[in-house]
C-alpha positions in Angstrom: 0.0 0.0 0.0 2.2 2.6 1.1 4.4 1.5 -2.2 1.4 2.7 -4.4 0.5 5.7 -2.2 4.6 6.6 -2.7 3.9 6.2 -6.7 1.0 8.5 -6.7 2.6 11.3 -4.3 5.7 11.2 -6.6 3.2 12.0 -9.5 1.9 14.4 -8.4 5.0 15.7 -7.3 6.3 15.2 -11.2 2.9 17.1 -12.9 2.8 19.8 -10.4 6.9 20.6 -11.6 5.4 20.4 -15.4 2.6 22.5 -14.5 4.2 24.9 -12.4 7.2 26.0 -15.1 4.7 26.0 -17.8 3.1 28.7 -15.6 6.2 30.7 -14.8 6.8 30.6 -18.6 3.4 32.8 -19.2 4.3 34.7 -16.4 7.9 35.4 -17.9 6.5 36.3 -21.2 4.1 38.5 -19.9 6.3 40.6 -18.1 8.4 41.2 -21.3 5.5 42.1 -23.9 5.7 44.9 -25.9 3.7 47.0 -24.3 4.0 50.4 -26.2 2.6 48.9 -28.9 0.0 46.7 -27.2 -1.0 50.8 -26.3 -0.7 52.0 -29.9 -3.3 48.5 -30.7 -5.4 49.4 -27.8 -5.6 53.0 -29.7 -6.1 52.1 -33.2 -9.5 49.5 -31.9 -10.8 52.7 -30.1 -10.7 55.4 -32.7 -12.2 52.5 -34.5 -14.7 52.6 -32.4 -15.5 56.1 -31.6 -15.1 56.7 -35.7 -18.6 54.3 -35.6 -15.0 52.2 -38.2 -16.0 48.1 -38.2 -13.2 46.2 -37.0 -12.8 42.3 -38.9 -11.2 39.3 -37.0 -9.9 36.3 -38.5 -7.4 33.4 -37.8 -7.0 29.4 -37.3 -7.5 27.0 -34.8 -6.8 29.0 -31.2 -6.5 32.3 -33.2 -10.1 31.6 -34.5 -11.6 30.6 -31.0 -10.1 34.1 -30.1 -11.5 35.9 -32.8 -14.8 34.9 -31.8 -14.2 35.6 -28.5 -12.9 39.1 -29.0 -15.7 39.8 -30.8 -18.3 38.6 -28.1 -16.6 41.1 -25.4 -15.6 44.0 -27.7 -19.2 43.8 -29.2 -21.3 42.9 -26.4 -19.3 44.1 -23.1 -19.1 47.6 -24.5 -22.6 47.5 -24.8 -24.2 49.7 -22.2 -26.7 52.5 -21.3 -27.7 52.8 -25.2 -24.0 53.9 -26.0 -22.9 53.7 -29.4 -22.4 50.1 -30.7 -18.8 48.7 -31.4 -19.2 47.5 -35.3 -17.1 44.1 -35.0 -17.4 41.0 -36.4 -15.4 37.7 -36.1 -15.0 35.7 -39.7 -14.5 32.5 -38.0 -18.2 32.6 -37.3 -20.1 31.7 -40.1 -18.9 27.8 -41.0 -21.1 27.7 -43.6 -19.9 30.4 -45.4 -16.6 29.3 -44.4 -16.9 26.1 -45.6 -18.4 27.4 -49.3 -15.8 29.6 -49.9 -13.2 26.5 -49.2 -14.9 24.3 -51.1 -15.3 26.3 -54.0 -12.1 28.1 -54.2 -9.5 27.4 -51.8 -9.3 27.4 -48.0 -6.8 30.4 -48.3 -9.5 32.6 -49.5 -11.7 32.0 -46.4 -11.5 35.1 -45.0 -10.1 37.5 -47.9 -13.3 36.6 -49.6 -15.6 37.9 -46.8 -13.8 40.9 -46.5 -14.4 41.8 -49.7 -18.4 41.3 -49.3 -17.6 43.8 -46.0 -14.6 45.9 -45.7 -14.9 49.3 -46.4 -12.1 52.1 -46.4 -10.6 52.6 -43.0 -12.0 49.4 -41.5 -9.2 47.5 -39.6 -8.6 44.0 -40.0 -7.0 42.4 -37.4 -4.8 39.2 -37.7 -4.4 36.7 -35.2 -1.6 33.7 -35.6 0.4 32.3 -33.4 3.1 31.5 -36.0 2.3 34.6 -38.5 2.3 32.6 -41.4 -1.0 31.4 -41.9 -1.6 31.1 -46.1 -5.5 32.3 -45.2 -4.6 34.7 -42.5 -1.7 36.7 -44.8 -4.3 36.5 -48.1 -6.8 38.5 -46.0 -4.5 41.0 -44.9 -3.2 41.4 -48.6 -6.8 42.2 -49.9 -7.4 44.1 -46.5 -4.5 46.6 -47.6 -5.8 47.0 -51.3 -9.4 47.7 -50.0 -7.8 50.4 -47.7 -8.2 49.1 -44.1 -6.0 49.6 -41.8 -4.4 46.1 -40.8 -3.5 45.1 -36.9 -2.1 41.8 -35.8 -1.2 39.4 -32.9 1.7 37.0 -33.9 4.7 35.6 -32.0 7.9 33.7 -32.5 9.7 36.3 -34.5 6.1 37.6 -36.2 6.5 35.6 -39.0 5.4 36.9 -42.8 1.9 39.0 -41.0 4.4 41.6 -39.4 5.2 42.4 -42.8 1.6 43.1 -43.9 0.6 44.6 -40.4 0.7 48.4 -40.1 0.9 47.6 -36.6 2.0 44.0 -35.3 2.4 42.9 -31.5 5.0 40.0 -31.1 4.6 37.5 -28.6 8.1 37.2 -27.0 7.5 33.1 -27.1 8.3 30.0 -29.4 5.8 28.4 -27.8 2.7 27.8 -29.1 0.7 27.7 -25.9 1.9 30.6 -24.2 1.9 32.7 -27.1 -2.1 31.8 -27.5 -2.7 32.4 -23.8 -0.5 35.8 -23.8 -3.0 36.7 -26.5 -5.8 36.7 -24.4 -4.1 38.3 -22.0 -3.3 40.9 -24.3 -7.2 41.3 -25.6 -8.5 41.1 -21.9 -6.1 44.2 -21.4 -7.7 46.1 -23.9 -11.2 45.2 -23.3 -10.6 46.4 -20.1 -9.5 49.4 -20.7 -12.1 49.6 -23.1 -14.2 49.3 -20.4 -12.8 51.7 -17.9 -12.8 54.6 -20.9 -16.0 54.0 -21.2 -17.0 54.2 -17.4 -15.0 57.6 -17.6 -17.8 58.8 -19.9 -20.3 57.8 -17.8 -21.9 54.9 -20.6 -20.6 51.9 -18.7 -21.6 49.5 -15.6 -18.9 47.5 -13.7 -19.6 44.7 -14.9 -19.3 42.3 -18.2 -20.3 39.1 -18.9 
């Protein structure tokens, strides 16, 4: 018995360890971010905003979940007291359309073709990718530059080919996949908060968000 219990106490022991330095590895990268820009991003999302601009989301896998949850806060937690709505929309929303457009053409035209049914000048379309590469992810920022948006991004590793096609990229300090993707929520988090706070300032917004 006590062999067994010594087997299980020295697993735990071992997946606490794992846990713990996966942990103090967001917490590392967090504390170098570049946060002058992540201020300039925060910026550019609320002139956006009080400009009555839309702002487009798009990316894969984690990015994508992001998008959509980005969307949810920035459209629905600024929502308050009958102030003006935040025009933003998440292209990872509609499968269907998603899945027509890939079908038909090419699953790098996902999201460049919905811009063009959308974007108008001076939109922002904002990037997310984890390794900045994304076929789908760079297409869309191509066509979002020759429509005339202005085009934001989240990336990390060293940006990767987005940072080129960004007018204003924040770099995850990581090469790991998983931190960068949870530093990215971090980093939207921040500015929906401060979102939030800007708005209580002007007197439009409760406390509290769902």
């Amino acid at each position: 018995m006590s062999t067994v219990v010594n087997r299980v106490a020295t697993t735990q022991s071992t997946t606490g360890l794992g846990t713990e330095i996966y942990l103090q590895k967001v917490s590392s990268t967090l504390k170098r971010l570049p946060f002058v820009q992540i201020n300039r991003l925060t910026e550019v999302l609320w002139s956006a905003y009080q400009e009555n601009r839309a702002v487009f989301l798009f990316g894969n896998g984690g990015s994508a979940a992001l998008a959509s949850h980005c969307a949810c806060d920035l459209g629905k937690g600024t929502v308050v007291n009958g102030n003006r709505r935040f025009r933003v929309l998440a292209l990872t929303d509609n499968v269907p359309l998603m899945t027509a457009w890939a079908n038909d053409t090419c699953y790098e035209d996902i999201f460049s073709e919905q811009l063009r049914s959308f974007l108008q000048p001076n939109d922002v379309a904002f990037a997310i990718s984890g390794s900045g590469n994304s076929p789908n992810v760079l297409n869309a920022l191509k066509v979002a530059r020759e429509m005339g948006a202005y085009t934001i991004g989240l990336s990390g590793f060293a940006g990767g080919k987005i940072k080129g096609l960004c007018d204003l990229c924040v770099v995850v300090p990581s090469e790991n996949m998983q931190v960068i993707e949870d530093v990215h929520l971090c980093v939207m988090h921040s500015i929906f908060t401060s979102f939030r706070e800007r708005l209580g300032e002007l007197g439009i917004c409760g406390r509290n968000a769902s």
